[in-house]
C-alpha beads as a LAMMPS data file, in Angstrom:
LAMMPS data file: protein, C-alpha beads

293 atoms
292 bonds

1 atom types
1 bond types

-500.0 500.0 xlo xhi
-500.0 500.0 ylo yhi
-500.0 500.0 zlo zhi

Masses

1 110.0

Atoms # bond

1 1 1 406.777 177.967 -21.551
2 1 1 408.737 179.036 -18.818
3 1 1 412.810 178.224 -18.829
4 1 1 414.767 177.513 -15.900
5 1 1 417.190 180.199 -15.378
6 1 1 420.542 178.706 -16.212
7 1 1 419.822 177.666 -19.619
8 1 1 420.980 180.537 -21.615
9 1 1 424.751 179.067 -22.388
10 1 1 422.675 176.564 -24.246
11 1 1 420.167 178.400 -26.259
12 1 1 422.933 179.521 -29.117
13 1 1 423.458 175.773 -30.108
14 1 1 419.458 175.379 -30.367
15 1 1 418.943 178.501 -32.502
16 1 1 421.978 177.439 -34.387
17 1 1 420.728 173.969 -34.815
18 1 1 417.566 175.028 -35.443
19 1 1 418.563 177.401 -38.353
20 1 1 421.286 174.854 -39.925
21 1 1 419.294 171.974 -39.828
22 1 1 422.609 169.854 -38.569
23 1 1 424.324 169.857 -35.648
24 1 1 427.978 170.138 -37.661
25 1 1 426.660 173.119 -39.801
26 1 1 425.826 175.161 -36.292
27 1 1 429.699 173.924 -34.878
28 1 1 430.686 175.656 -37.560
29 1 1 428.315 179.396 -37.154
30 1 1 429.209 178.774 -33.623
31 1 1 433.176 177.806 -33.626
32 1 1 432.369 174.737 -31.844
33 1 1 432.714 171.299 -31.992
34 1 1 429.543 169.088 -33.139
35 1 1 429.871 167.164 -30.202
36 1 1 429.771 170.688 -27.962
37 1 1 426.475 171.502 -30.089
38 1 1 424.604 168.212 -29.449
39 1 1 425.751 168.026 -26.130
40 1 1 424.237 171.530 -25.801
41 1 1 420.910 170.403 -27.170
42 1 1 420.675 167.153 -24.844
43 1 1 421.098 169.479 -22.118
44 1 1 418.461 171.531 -23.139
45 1 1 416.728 168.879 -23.901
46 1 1 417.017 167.663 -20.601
47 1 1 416.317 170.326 -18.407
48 1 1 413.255 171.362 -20.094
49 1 1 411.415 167.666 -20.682
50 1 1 410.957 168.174 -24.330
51 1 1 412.506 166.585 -27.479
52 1 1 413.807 169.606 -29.354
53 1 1 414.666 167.615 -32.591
54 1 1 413.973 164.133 -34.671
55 1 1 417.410 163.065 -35.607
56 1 1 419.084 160.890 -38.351
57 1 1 422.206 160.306 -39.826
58 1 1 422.277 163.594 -42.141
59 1 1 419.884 166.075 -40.583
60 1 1 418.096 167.156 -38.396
61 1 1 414.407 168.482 -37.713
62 1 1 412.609 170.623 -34.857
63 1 1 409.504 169.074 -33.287
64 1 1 406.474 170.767 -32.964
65 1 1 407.802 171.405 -29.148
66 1 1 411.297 172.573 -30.510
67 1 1 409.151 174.899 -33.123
68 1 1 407.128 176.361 -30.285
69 1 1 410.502 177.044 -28.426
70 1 1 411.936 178.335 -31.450
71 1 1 409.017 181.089 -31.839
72 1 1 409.179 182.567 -28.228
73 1 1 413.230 182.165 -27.870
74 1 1 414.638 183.573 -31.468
75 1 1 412.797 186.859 -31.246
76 1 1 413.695 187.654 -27.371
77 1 1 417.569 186.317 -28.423
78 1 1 418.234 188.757 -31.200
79 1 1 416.528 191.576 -29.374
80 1 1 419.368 190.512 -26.923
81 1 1 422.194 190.738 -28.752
82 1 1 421.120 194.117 -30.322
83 1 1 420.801 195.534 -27.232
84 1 1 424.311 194.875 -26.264
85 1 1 425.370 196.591 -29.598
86 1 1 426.626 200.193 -28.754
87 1 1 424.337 202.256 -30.744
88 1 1 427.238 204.933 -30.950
89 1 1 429.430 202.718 -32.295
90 1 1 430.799 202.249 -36.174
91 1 1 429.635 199.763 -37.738
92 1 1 431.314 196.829 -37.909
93 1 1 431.935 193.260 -38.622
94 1 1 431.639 190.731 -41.558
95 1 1 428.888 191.606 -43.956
96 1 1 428.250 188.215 -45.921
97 1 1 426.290 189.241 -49.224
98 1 1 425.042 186.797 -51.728
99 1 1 423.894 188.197 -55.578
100 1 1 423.324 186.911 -58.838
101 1 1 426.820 186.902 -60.901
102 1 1 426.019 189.191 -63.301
103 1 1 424.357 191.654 -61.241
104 1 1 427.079 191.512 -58.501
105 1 1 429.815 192.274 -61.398
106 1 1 427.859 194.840 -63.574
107 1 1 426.110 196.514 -60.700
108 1 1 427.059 195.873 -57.108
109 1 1 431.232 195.257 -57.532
110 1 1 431.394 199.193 -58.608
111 1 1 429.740 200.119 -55.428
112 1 1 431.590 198.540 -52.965
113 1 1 434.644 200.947 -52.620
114 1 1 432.807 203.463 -52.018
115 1 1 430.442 201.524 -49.183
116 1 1 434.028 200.727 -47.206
117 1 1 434.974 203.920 -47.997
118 1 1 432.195 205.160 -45.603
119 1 1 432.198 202.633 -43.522
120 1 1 435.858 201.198 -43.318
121 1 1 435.013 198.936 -40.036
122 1 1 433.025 196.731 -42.109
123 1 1 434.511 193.558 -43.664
124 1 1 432.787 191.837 -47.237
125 1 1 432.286 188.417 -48.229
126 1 1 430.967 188.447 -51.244
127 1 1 429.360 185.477 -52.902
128 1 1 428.222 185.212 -56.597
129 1 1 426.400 182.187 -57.495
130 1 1 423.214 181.253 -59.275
131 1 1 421.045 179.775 -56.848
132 1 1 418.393 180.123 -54.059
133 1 1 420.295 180.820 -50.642
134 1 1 418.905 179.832 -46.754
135 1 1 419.928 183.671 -45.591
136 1 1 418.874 181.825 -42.255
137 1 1 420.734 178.599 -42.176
138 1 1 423.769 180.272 -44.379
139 1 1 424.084 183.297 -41.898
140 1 1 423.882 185.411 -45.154
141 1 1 423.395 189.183 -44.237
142 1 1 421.933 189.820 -47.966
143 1 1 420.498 188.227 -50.671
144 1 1 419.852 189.810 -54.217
145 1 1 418.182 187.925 -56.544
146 1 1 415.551 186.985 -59.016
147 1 1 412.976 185.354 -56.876
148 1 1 411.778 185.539 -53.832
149 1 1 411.333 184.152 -50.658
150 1 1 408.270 182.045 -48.660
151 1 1 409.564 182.483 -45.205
152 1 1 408.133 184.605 -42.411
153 1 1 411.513 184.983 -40.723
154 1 1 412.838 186.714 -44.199
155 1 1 411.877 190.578 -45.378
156 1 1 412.071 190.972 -49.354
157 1 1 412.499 194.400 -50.973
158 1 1 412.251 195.334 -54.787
159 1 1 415.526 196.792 -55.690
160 1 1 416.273 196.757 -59.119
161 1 1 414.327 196.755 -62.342
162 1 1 416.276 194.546 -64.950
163 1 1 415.583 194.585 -68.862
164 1 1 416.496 192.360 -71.392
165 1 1 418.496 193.915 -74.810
166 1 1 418.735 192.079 -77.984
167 1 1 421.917 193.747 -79.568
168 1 1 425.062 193.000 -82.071
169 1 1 427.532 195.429 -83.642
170 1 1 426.933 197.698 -86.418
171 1 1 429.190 195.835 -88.727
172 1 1 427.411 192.435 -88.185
173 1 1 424.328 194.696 -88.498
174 1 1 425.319 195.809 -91.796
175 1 1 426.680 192.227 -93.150
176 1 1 423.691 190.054 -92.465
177 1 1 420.771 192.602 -92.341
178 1 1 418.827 193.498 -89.030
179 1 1 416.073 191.336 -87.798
180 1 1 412.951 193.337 -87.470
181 1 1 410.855 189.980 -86.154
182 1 1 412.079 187.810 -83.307
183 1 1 410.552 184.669 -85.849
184 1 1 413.771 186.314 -88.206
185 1 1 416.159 185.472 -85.227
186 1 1 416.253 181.832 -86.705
187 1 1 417.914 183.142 -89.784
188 1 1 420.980 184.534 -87.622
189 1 1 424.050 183.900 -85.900
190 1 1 422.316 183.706 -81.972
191 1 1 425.497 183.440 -79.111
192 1 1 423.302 181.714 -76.833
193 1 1 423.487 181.072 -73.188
194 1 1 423.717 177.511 -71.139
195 1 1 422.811 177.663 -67.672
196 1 1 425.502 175.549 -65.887
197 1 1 423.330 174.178 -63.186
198 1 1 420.184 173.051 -65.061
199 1 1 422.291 172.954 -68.330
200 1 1 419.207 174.158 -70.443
201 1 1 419.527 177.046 -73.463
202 1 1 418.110 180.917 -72.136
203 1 1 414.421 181.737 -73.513
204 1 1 415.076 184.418 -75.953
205 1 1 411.986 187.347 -75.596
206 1 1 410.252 184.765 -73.238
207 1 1 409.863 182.402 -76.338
208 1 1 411.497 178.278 -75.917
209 1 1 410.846 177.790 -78.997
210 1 1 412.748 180.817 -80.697
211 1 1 416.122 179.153 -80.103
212 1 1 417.510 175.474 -79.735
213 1 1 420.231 173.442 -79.989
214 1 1 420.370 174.027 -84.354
215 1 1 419.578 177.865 -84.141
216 1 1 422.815 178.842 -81.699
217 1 1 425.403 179.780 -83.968
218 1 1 427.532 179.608 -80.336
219 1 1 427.067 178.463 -76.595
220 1 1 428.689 178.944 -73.376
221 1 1 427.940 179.066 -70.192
222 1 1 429.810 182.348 -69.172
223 1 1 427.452 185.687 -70.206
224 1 1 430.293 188.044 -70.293
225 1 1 431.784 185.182 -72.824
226 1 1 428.926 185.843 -74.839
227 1 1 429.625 189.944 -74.727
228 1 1 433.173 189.075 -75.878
229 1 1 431.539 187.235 -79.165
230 1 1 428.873 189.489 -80.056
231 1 1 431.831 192.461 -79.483
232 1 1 433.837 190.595 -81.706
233 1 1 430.720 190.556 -84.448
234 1 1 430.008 186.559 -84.145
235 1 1 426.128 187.561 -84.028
236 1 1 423.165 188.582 -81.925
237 1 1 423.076 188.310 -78.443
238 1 1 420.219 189.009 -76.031
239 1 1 421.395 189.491 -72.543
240 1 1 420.311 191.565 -68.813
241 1 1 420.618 195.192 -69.424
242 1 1 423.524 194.819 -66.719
243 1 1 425.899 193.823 -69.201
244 1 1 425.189 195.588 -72.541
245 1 1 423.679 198.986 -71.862
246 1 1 426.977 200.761 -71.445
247 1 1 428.183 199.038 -74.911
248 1 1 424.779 200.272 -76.261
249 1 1 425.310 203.595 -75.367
250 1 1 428.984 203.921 -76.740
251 1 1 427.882 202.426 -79.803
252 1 1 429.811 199.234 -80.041
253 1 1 426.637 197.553 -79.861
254 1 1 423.350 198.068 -81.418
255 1 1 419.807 197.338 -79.668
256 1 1 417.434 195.758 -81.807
257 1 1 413.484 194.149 -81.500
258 1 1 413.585 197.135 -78.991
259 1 1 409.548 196.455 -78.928
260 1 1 409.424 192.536 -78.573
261 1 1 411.551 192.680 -75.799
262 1 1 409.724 191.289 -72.499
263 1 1 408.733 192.895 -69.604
264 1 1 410.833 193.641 -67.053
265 1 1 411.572 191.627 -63.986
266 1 1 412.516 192.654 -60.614
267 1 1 415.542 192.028 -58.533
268 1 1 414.752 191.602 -54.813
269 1 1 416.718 192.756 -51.764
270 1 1 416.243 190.111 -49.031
271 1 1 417.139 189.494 -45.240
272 1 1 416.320 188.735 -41.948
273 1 1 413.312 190.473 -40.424
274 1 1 413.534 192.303 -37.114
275 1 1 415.994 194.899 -35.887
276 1 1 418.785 194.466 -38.467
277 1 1 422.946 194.749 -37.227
278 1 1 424.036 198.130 -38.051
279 1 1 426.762 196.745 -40.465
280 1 1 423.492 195.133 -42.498
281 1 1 421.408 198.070 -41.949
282 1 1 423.858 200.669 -43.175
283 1 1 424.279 198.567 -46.702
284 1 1 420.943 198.598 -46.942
285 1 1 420.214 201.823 -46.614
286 1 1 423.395 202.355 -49.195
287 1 1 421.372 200.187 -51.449
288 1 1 418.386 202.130 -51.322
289 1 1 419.984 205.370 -51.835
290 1 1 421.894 203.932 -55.371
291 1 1 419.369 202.209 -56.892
292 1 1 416.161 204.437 -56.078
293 1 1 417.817 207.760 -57.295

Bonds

1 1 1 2
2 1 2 3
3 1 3 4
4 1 4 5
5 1 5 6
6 1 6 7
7 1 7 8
8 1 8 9
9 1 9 10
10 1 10 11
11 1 11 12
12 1 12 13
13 1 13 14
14 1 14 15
15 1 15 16
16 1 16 17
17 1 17 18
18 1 18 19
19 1 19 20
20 1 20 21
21 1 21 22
22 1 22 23
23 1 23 24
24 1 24 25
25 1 25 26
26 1 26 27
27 1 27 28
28 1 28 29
29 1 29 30
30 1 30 31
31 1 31 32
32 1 32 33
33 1 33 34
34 1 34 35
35 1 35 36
36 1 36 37
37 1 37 38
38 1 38 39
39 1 39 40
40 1 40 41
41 1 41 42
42 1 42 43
43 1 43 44
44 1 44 45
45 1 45 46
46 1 46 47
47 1 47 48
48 1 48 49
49 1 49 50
50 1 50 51
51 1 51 52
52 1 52 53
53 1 53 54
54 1 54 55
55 1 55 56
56 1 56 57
57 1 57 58
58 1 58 59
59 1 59 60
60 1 60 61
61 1 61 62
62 1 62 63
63 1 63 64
64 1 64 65
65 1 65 66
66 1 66 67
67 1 67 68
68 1 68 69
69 1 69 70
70 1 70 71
71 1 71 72
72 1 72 73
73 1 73 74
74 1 74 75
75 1 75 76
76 1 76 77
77 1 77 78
78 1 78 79
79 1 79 80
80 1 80 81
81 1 81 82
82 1 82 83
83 1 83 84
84 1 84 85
85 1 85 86
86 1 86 87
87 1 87 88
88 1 88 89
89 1 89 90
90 1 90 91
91 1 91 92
92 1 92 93
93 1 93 94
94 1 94 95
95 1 95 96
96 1 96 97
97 1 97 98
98 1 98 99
99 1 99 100
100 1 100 101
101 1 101 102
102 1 102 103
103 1 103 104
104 1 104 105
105 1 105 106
106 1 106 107
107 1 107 108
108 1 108 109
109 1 109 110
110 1 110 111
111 1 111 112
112 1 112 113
113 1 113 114
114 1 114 115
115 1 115 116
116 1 116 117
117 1 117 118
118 1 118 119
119 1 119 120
120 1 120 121
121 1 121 122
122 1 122 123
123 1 123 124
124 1 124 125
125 1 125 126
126 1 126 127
127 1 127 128
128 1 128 129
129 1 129 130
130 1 130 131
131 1 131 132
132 1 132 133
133 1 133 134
134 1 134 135
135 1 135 136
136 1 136 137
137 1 137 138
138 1 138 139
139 1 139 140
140 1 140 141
141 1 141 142
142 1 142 143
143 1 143 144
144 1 144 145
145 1 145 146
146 1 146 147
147 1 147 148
148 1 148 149
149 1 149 150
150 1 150 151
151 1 151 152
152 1 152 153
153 1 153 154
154 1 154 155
155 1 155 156
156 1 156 157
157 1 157 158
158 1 158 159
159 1 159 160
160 1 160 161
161 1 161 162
162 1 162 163
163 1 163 164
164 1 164 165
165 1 165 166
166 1 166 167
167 1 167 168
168 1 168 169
169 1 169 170
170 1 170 171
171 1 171 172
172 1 172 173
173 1 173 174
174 1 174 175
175 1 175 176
176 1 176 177
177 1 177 178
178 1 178 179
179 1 179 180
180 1 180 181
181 1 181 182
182 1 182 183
183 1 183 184
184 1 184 185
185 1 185 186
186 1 186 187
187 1 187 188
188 1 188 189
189 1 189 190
190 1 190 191
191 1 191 192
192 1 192 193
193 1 193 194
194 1 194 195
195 1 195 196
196 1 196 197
197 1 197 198
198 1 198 199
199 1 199 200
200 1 200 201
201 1 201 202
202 1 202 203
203 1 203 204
204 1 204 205
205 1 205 206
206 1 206 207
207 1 207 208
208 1 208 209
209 1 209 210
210 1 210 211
211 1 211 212
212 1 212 213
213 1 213 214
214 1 214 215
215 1 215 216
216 1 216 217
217 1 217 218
218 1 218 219
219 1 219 220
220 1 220 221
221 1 221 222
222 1 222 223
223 1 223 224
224 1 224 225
225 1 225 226
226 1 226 227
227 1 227 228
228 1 228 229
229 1 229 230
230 1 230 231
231 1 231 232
232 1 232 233
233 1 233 234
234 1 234 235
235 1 235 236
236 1 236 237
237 1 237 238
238 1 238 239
239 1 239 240
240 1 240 241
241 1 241 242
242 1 242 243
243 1 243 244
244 1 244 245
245 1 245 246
246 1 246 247
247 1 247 248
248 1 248 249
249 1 249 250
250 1 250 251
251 1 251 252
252 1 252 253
253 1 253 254
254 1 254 255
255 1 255 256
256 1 256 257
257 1 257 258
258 1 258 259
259 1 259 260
260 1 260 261
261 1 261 262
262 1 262 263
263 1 263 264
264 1 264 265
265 1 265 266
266 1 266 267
267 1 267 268
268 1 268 269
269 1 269 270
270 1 270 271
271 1 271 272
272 1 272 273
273 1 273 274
274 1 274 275
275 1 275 276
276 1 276 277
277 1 277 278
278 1 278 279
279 1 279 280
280 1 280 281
281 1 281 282
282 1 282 283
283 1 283 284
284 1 284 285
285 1 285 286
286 1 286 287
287 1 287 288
288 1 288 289
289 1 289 290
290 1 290 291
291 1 291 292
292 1 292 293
């Protein structure tokens, strides 16, 4: 498809568009006005004798023409804007992150004084929240997380290797006797936690039906709530490694059911594919170096 020469000015609003899925989410990644963005895509629109998107009143969707575009025009766009990047430069800029909250306050908070240490050009926005992200339509620089991702546009990179720990303190240990069968779990105080978005109880040792509504001798929805009980010798908690291994190692708390504990599961590093920014490429790298010592 070849593009008349004086349609540049209007190919951010398309890729914007495009990405957000609405014309007022791209104002906003652009700074512009919703009317500037579908008066950008008419345009476009326009000059090339295509309809780039269905619209309705809430979204709105690329065409197989505006996918097509998409495919030849994102690639060529970001190669663009790297190149104008001088390569000598510090890196710079806003660095939007997205992580799991207990992973982002156990293991990634600790490391980010030292990352603007190095690199004191670079601005964080840090966002902790349980859910799947659009890195794309979000302009999210990187995602850590649980699960990963089914788009093309997106490369996803084991990072971390996260265990589970069933623990409680010595002297809660010593009052009510130490479980050497998860089935003896039932017979316990379990601090249990509610996952405020689907509001269902955790799987304890990748069992549902080791622990329900009757069996939690406490609930909450906040993990680090649930460190504070079991700390405070209310019962047995089973939690990431993230938040109990350091208490494990001082002693405060005490693994247990070391070998019914489940396998491990990965944490995965995620972003954009293609030449990264250097302020995304440098925390990546920083990444790497911490976690794969």
């Amino acid at each position: 498809m070849a593009l008349p020469p004086d349609v540049h000015r209007l190919i951010p609003a398309f890729l914007a568009a495009a990405d957000c899925e609405s014309f007022s989410a791209a104002a906003r990644q652009l700074g512009i006005t919703p009317a500037a963005v579908s008066k950008n895509v008419r345009q476009l629109e326009q000059r090339l004798g295509i309809v780039l998107f269905g619209r309705n009143t809430h979204f709105v969707v690329l065409t197989e023409e505006g996918m097509a575009l998409r495919e030849q025009v994102a690639p060529l766009w970001q190669a663009l804007n790297q190149a104008l990047v001088n390569p000598k430069s510090e890196p710079a800029g806003l660095l939007r992150i997205s992580v799991i909250p207990g992973f982002g306050r156990h293991r990634l908070m600790p490391l980010m004084s030292e990352f603007q240490r190095r690199y004191p050009q670079i601005r964080i926005e840090l966002s902790m929240e349980a859910r799947s992200v659009n890195l794309i339509g979000e302009r999210i620089d990187i995602a850590i997380g649980h699960r990963t991702v089914r788009d093309s546009r997106v490369v996803a990179r084991e990072l971390y290797e996260s265990k589970t720990i069933v623990a409680a303190t010595p002297s809660y240990l010593e009052r009510y006797g130490t479980p050497q069968k998860p089935e003896e779990l039932l017979h316990h105080r379990c601090l249990v936690h509610r996952n405020p978005g689907t509001g269902r109880l955790q799987h304890w040792l990748d069992d549902d039906s080791l622990i329900d509504e009757a069996s939690s001798w406490f609930i909450t929805t906040s993990p680090d709530s649930l460190v504070d009980a079991a700390l405070s010798g209310m019962g047995i908690i089973c939690l990431a490694d993230w938040y109990l291994d350091k208490l494990v190692e001082e002693g405060r708390l005490k693994a247990i059911l070391k070998e019914s504990t489940p396998v491990p599961q990965q944490l995965w590093m995620k972003y954009a594919g293609g030449k990264l920014p250097p302020r995304t490429a440098v925390f990546v790298e920083y990444l790497n170096e911490t976690f794969r010592r």
